[in-house]
C-alpha positions, 0 to 999 in steps of 0.5 A: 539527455538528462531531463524525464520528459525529454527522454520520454519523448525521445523514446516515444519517437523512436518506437513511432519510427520503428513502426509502433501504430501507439506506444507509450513512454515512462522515465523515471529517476530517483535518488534515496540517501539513506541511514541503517541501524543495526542493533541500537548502532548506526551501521551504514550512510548510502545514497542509492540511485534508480533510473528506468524506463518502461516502454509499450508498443501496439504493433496491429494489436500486439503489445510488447513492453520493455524495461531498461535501467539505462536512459542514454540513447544507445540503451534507448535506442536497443530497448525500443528494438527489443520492445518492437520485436516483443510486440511483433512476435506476440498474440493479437489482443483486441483490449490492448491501448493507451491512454486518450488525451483529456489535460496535460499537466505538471505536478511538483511537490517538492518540498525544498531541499533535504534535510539529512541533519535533521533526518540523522538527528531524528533517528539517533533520537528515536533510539534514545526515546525507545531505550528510555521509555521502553527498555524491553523492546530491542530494535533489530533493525532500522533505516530512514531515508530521504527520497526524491524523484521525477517522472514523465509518462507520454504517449502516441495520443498526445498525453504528457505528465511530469511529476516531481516529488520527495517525502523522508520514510522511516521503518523499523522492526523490533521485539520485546525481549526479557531474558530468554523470552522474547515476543514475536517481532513486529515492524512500522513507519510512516512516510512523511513529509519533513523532519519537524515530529519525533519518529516514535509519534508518527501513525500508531507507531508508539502504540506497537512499541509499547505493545511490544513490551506486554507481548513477551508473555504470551498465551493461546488462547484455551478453546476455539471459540466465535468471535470478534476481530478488532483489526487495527490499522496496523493489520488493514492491509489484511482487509483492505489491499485483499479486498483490491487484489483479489476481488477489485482487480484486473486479475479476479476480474478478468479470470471471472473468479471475483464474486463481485464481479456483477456486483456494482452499485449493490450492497456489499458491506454494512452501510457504515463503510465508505472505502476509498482512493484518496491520492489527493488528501492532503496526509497523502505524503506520497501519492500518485499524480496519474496512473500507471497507463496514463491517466490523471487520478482522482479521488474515488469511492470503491465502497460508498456507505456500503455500495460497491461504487467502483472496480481497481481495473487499468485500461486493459482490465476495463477493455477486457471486461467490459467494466468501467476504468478505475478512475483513480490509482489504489496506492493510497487508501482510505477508510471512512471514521465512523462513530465510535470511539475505540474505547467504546468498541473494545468495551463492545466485544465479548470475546476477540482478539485485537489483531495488529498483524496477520499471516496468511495466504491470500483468500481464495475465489469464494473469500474464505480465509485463515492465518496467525494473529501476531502480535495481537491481544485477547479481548475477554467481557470488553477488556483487552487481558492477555497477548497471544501466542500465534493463534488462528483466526478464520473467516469469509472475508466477503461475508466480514464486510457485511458483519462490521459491527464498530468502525472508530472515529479515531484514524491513522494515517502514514503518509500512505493510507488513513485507516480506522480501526474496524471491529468484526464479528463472525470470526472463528478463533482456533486456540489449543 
């Protein structure tokens, strides 16, 4: 067997005759020929390839799931006694399920044959550009791939989905050095649907290059102070995969710690925002054609002008809560342009910082969060002066939703997410 679909199948089958009342199969394969550069020099050529099949059983209410990275029978056929023994041995669980049907369908948007020329070429010329236009900035490490892959999911109720798929990633990390001084390191890339555009101009990425360079002298700021966050789309994962993981999702939702978790259709942010699931842009290079569980996904509004519209809940997290399923996958994010330009919204802030990384813990159950602005600048009477050393930044993550006081209408977008810069208030900033 060498096709996704038939292996699927078969596996499905098989935990039906194993006594599985639904059970449901995922097969995916995948080959990534890849570069790695290792200080200015091409170091390693490899080609990597991921098979894997995940597998559930509901066996009177009881789930078991396996994952085997071998998709001949013999491997099949042991992980689906393995999945069937789990599921025997485990507790009751009445939000257990699968999928029910609604459409069949195959998506395929392969984009032709790979292009690893061309690959090479853009990641010797990315090098030369950044020697030549930024000698300051020393790339400690870099890799670009080519990736292609095929999945099938099927279940008991007669859902069937296939996908096939490819996009080129690059990523690298990097610092400004001078001498002895050096910044502190910061990374970007972008997935990316052929070789047609130099690397350095994909997202914000030369924007981080070059702020590489005006980081290595770097300051604290003097005093704590009040202020504003300009968080750039670089940093978004601090706002926004947060807000998904930690208040949206199955975890907060079902352990009742969410302080959304009755807040559905109110107003939980500033009417600007609109935040959403967009799989089906079209700047959406890699984007997921159905759900983990077994659903087609749509595009969907988990903030609309400043209304919780939608909880991320799977299937199980809906049946636990009793909240509605997210109709969607958050793999690909979106936030809505607004209508200030980001000149206009630096020009905006008194005293801030322009935060382009975060390191931080996750926000507790309340939303209360602190960290390090990295690679980030002080912004002083609507000037971006100074970059600062590692500077704590604190603030209620909830509570910043509903003090947006700018988003930009200028937006990013990495093959993954589409993402504004967004300005703050309320942010408390420690400095020496």
């Amino acid at each position: 067997m060498n096709h996704m679909k038939d292996i699927a199948s078969y596996a499905l089958e098989q935990l039906k005759k194993a006594g599985a009342d639904k059970a449901s199969g995922r097969a995916h394969k995948s080959r990534t020929d890849e570069f790695n550069i290792e200080a200015n020099k091409f170091t390693l050529m490899r080609t990597i390839f991921n098979d894997s099949l995940n597998l559930k059983a509901l066996v009177g209410g009881r789930k078991g799931v396996t994952i085997t990275n071998k998709l001949d029978k013999a491997s099949i056929d042991e992980a689906v006694k393995n999945c069937i023994a789990l599921a025997k041995s485990a507790e009751p669980d009445d939000a257990e399920d699968i999928a029910t049907l609604v459409e069949n369908k195959d998506f395929d948007t392969v984009g032709g044959e790979p292009d690893m020329t061309g690959l090479f070429n853009r990641s010797k010329e990315y090098l030369e550009q950044v020697r030549d236009a930024l000698p300051k900035v020393m790339i400690e490490s870099f890799s670009s791939v080519y990736n292609c892959g095929e999945t099938a999911f099927v279940n008991s109720n007669g859902v069937c989905f296939s996908s096939k798929n490819d996009y080129y990633h690059f990523n690298s990390m990097f610092v400004g050095k001078d001498g002895e001084k050096s910044s502190s390191f910061n990374y970007g890339g972008a997935l990316l649907a052929d070789t047609s555009a130099p690397f350095i101009q994909a997202g914000m990425h030369r924007r981080l290059l070059e702020e590489a360079e005006k980081s290595i002298n770097a300051r604290m700021v003097d005093e704590k102070f009040i202020g504003k966050i300009i968080v750039t789309p670089a940093c978004g994962d601090m706002i926004w995969e947060t807000i998904l993981d930690c208040f949206l999702g199955d975890r907060s939702m079902i352990e009742g710690t969410s302080r959304w978790k009755d807040a559905l259709n109110t107003v939980v942010a500033d009417k600007k925002l609109t935040f959403r699931a967009s799989p089906h842009n079209p700047k959406m290079v890699s984007a997921n054609q159905f759900t983990q569980d077994g659903f087609i996904t749509r595009d969907a509004d988990f903030i609309k002008d400043g209304v919780l519209k939608a909880f991320d809940l799977s299937l199980y997290g809906a049946n636990k809560t009793g909240k509605p399923r997210a109709d969607t996958a958050s793999h690909n994010i979106e936030v809505y342009s607004g209508d200030t330009s980001l000149d206009d919204m630096i020009k905006g802030v008194d005293r801030g910082i322009l935060l382009n990384r975060f390191s931080g813990g996750s926000p507790g159950a309340s939303g209360d969060i602190s960290g390090v602005a990295k690679n980030s600048f002080l912004i002083e009477n609507g000037v971006i002066t100074d970059a600062l050393q590692e500077t704590m930044i604190s603030f209620n993550i909830l509570d910043a939703l509903k003090n947006i006081t700018a988003i930009s209408k200028e937006r990013i977008h990495n093959g993954l997410s589409l993402l504004p810069w967004c300005c703050f208030d309320g942010i408390t900033v420690s400095g020496k």
